[in-house]
C-alpha positions as CSV (number, residue, x, y, z in Angstrom):
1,X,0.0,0.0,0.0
2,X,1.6,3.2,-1.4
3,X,-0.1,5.3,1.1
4,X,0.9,3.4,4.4
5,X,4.7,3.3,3.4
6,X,5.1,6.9,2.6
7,X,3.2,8.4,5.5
8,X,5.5,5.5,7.7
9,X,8.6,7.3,5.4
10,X,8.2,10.9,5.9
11,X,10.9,11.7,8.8
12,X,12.9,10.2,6.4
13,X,12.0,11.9,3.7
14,X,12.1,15.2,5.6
15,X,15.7,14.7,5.9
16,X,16.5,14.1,2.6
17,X,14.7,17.0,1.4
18,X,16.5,19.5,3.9
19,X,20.0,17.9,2.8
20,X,18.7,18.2,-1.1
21,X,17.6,22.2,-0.6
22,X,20.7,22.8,1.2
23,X,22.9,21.7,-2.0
24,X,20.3,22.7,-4.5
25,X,20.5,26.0,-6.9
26,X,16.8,26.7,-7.2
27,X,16.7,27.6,-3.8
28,X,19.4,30.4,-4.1
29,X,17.5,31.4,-6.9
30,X,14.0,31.4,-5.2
31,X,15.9,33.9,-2.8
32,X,17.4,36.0,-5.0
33,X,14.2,36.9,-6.7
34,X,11.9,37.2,-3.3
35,X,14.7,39.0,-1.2
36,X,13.9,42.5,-1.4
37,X,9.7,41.5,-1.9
38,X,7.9,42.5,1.9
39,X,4.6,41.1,1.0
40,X,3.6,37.5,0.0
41,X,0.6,35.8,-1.2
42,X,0.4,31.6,-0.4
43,X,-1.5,30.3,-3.4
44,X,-2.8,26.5,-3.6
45,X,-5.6,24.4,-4.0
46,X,-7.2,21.5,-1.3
47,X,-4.5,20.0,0.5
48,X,-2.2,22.8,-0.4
49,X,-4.2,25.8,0.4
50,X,-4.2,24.6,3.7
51,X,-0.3,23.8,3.6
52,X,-0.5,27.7,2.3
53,X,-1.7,28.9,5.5
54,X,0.5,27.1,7.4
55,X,3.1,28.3,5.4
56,X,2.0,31.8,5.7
57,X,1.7,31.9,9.2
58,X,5.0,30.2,9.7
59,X,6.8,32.9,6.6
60,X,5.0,35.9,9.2
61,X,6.8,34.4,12.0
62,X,10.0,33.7,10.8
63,X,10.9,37.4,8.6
64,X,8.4,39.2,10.4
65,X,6.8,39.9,7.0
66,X,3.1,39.9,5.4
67,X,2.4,36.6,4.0
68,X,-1.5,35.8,3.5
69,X,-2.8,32.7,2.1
70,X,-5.8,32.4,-0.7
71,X,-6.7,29.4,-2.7
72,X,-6.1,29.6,-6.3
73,X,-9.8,29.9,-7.2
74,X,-10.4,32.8,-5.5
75,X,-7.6,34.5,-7.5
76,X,-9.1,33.8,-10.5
77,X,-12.6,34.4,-9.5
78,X,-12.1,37.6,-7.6
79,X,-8.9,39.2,-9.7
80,X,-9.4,42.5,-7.8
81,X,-7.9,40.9,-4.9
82,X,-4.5,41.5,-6.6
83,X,-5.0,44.3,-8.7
84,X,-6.2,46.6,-6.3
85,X,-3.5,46.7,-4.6
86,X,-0.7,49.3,-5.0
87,X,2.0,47.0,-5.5
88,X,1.6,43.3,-6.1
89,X,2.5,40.6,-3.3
90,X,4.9,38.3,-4.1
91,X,3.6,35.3,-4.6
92,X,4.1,31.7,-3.8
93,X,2.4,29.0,-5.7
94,X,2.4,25.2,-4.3
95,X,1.3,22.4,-6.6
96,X,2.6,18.9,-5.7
97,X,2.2,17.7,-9.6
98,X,2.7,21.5,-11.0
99,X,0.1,20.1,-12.9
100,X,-2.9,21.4,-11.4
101,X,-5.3,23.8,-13.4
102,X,-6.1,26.1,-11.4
103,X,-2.3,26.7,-10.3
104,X,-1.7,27.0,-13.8
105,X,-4.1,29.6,-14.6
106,X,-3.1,31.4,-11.2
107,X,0.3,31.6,-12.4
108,X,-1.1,33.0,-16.2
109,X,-2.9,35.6,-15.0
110,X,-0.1,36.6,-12.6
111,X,2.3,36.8,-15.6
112,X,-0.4,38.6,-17.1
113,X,-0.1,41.4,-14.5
114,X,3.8,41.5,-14.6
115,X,3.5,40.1,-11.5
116,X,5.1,36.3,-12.0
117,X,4.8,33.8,-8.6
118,X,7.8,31.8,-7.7
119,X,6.7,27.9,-7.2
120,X,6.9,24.8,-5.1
121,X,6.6,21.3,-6.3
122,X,7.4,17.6,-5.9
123,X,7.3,16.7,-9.3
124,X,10.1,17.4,-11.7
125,X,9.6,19.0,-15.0
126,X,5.9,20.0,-14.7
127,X,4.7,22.4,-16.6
128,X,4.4,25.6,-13.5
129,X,8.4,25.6,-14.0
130,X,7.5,27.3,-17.0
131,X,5.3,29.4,-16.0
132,X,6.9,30.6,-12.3
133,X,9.8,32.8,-12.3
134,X,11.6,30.5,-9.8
135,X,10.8,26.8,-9.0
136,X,11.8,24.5,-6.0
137,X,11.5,21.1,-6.7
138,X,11.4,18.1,-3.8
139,X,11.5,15.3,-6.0
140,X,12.3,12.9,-3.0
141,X,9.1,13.8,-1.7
142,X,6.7,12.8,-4.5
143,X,4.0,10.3,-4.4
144,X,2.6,7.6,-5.8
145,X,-0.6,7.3,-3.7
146,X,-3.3,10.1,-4.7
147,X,-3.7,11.9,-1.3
148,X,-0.9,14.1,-0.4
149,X,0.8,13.1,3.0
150,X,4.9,13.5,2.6
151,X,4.6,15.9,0.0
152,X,2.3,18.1,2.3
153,X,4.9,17.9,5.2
154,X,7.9,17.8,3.0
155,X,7.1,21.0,1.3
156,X,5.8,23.1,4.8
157,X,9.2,22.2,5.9
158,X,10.9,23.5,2.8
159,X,8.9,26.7,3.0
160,X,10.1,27.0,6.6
161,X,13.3,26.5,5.1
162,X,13.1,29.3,2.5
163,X,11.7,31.7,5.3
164,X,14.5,30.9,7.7
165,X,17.3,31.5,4.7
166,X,15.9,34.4,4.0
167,X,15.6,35.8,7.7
168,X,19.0,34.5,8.2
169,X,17.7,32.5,11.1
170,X,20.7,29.7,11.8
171,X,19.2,28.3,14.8
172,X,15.6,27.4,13.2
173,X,17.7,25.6,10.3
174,X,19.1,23.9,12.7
175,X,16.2,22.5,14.6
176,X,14.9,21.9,11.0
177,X,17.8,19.8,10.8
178,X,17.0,18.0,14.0
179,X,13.9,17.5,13.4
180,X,13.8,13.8,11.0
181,X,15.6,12.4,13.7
182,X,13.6,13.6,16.5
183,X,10.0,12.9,14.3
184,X,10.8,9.1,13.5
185,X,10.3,7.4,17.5
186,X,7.6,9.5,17.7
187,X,5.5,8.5,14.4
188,X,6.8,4.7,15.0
189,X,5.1,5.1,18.6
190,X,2.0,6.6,17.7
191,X,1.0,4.6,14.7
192,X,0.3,1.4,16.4
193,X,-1.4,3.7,19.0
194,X,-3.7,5.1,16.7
195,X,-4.4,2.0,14.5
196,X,-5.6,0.1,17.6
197,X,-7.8,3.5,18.6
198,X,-9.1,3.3,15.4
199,X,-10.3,-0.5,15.5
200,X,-11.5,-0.1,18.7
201,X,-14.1,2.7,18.4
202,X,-16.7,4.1,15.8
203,X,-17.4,7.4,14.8
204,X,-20.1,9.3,13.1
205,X,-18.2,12.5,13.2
206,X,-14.8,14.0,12.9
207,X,-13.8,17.7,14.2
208,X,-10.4,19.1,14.0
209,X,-9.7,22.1,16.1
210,X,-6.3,24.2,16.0
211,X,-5.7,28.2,16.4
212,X,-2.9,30.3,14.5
213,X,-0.3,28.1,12.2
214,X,-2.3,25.6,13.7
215,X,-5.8,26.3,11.9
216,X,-4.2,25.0,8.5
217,X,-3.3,21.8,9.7
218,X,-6.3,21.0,11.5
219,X,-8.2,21.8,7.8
220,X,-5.7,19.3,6.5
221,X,-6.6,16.1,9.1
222,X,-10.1,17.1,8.2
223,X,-9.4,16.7,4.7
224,X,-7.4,13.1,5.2
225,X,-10.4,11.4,7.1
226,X,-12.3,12.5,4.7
227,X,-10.2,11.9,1.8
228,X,-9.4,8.3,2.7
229,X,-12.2,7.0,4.5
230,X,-15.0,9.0,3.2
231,X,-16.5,10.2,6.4
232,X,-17.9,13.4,7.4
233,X,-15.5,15.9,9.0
234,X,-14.9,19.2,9.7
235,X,-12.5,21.5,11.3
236,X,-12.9,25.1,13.2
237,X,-10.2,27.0,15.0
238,X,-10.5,25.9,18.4
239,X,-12.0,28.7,20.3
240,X,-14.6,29.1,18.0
241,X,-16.1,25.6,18.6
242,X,-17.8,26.8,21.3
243,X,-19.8,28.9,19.4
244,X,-22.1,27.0,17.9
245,X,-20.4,24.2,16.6
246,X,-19.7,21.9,20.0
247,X,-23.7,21.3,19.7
248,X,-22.8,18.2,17.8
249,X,-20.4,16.8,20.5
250,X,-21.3,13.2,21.7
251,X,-19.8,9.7,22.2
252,X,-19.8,9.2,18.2
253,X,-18.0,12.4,18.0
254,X,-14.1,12.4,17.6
255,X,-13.0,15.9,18.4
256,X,-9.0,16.1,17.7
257,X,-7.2,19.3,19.7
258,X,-3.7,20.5,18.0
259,X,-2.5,22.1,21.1
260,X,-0.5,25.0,21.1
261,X,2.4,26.4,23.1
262,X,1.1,29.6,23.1
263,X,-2.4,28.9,23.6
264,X,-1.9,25.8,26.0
265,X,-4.1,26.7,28.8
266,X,-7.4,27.8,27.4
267,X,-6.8,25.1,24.3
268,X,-6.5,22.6,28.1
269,X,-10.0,24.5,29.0
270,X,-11.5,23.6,26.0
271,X,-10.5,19.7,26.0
272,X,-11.4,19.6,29.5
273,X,-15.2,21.2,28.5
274,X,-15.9,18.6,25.4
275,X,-14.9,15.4,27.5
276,X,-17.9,16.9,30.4
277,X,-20.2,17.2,27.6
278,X,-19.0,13.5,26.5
279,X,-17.6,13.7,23.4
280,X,-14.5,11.5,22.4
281,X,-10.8,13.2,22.9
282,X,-8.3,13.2,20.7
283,X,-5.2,15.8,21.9
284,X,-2.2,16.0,19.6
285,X,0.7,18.0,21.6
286,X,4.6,18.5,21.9
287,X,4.4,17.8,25.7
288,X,0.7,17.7,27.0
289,X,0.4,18.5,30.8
290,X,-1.5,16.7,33.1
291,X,-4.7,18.0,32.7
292,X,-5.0,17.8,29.4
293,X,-3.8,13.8,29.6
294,X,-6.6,13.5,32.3
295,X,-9.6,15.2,29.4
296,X,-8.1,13.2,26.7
297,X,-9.6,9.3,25.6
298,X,-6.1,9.4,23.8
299,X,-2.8,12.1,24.2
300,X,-0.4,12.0,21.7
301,X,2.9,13.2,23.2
302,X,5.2,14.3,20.1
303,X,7.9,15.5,22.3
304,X,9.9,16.5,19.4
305,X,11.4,20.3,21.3
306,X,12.2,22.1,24.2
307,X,9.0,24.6,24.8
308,X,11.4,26.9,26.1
309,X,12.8,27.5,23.0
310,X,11.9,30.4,20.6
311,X,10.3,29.2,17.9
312,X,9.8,25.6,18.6
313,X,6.4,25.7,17.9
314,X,7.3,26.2,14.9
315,X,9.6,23.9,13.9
316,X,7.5,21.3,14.7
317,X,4.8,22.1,13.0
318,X,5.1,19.4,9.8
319,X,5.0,16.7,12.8
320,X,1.2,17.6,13.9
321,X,-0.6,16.4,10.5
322,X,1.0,12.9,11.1
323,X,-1.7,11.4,13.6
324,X,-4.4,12.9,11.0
325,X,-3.1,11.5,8.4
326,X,-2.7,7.9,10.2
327,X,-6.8,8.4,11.7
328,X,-8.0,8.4,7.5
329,X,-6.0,5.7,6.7
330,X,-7.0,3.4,9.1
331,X,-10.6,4.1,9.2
332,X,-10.7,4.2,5.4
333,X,-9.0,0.5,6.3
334,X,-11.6,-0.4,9.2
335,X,-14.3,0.8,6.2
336,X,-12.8,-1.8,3.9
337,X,-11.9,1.1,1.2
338,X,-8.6,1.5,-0.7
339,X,-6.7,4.9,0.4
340,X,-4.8,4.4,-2.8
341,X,-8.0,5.1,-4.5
342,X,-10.1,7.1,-2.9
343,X,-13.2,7.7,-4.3
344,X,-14.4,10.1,-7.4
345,X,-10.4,11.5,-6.4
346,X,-7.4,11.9,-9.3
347,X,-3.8,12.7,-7.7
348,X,-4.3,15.8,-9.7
349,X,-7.2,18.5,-10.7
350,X,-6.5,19.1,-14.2
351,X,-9.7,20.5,-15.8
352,X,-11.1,19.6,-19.2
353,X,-10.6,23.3,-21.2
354,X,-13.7,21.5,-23.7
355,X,-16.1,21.0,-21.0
């Protein structure tokens, strides 16, 4: 199964992406075109519009510059978006395929406004190379499986990359660097973990919940359970579920916390208030404190940083999605359907320009 082995590969992966950017000449080019830029737009579609947000809240964090996020439909639907603007935002367009329609079109009408994007992709000579005034390619991270799992993490971390080179931020790269080796006895633990939570239990809904570069990711696990097991889910930033949304908490509801180091204790609040009203618990954090392990029916304990550190949160970032990404595999495997195939799904959008 394509899509067991490369989610089970990704710390791997992760390292041999980081050692492939650091010797690569794309990504001095990529910087040379976006250095003096102070604005920058995230542009992708499904899985990777939500890999843009994360992107873009991780680029804000990092140079202390705009970044934004939009999916590429909305560029082409609502134009003015861009051209109202005094001076263009750089942007950044992620496609695992560079295949994708939309991108493609994105990346036109960007030209068409002098304004050309710079690209990300996992596939080698697609056709956005020729469109994007600067491409970074991951080929060790591309897929054979139709949903994205290690070319979603792969590329977050080589947009964290990018942002840190550019900030000329030595001690992120280097817990980049640490972070394939840290990663891999933490997914080896928590697969099994999850895979038995899985069998054990049965759900009729799915929530994901995280806040700031969080928000992105919890969209993403969303997407996977749907994606690969065809069940109903949906994701919210966290706070927010209380208004309105946490009517549908029950026993047959899984409601999955990303926790935050920066929002820990009302996040711990929140956990604590779901598991009274007896919905099922689900808390994915670096180093979850007691109370939160009490409130959870199961903690996953990444433990991949120091809290204390600046900009841990971070750096750890690409490790959060793994657990979702593990919950739609194996209930798309409890459900008796193929993740390799999922339904009415094509590893790539590419439209039908007849139609």
């Amino acid at each position: 199964m394509y899509t067991e082995a490369e989610i089970l590969s990704e710390p791997r992966c992760w390292g041999e992406c980081l050692q492939a950017l650091k010797q690569s000449r794309e990504v001095d080019q990529f910087l040379q075109l976006i250095s003096s830029r102070r604005d920058f737009l995230f542009v992708g579609c499904g899985s990777s519009y939500y890999l843009a947000q994360t992107a873009a809240s991780s680029w804000t964090a990092l140079t202390g510059l705009r970044a934004r996020a939009i999916p590429a439909s909305e560029l082409l639907l609502f134009p003015n978006f861009i051209s109202s603007l005094d001076v263009a935002p750089q942007a950044v367009l992620i496609s695992r395929s560079g295949h994708t329609s939309e991108i493609l079109k994105a990346a036109e009408y960007l030209n068409s406004k002098a304004a050309p994007g710079v690209a990300i992709s996992c596939s080698p000579e697609q056709p956005i190379q020729a469109l994007a005034a600067a491409t970074v390619c991951l080929a060790p991270a591309d897929e054979q499986s139709m949903v994205m799992t290690r070319s979603f993490t792969s590329m977050l971390i080589a947009l964290e990359f990018l942002a840190a080179k550019l900030a000329g931020n030595i001690a992120f790269l280097q817990r980049l660097d640490m972070l394939p080796r840290s990663a891999q006895p933490a997914l080896d633990s928590i697969a099994p973990r999850i895979r038995d939570f899985v069998e054990e239990r049965q759900f009729a809904d799915y929530v994901y919940l995280g806040q700031g570069p969080y928000y992105g990711l919890a969209c993403e696990g969303a997407l996977k359970v749907t994606e690969m097991s065809c069940s109903y889910a949906q994701s919210f930033h966290t706070l927010e579920f209380r208004h309105g949304p946490k009517s549908i908490v029950g026993p047959e509801t899984l409601v999955a916390f990303l926790v935050s180091k920066s929002g820990r204790e009302p996040e711990r609040d929140l956990v604590e208030e779901v598991k009274r009203l007896g919905g099922t618990t689900l808390v994915i954090a670096n180093k979850p404190d007691e109370g939160i392990q009490k409130a959870s029916d199961l903690a996953i304990e990444l433990n991949l940083s120091d809290d204390s550190e600046a900009m841990s949160e971070y750096s750890s970032l690409p490790a959060y999605i793994l657990p979702g990404q593990l919950i739609g595999l194996y209930t798309g495997l409890k459900k008796g359907l193929d993740p390799d195939q999922p339904r009415n799904l094509s590893r790539a959008v590419i439209l039908d320009e007849q139609a």
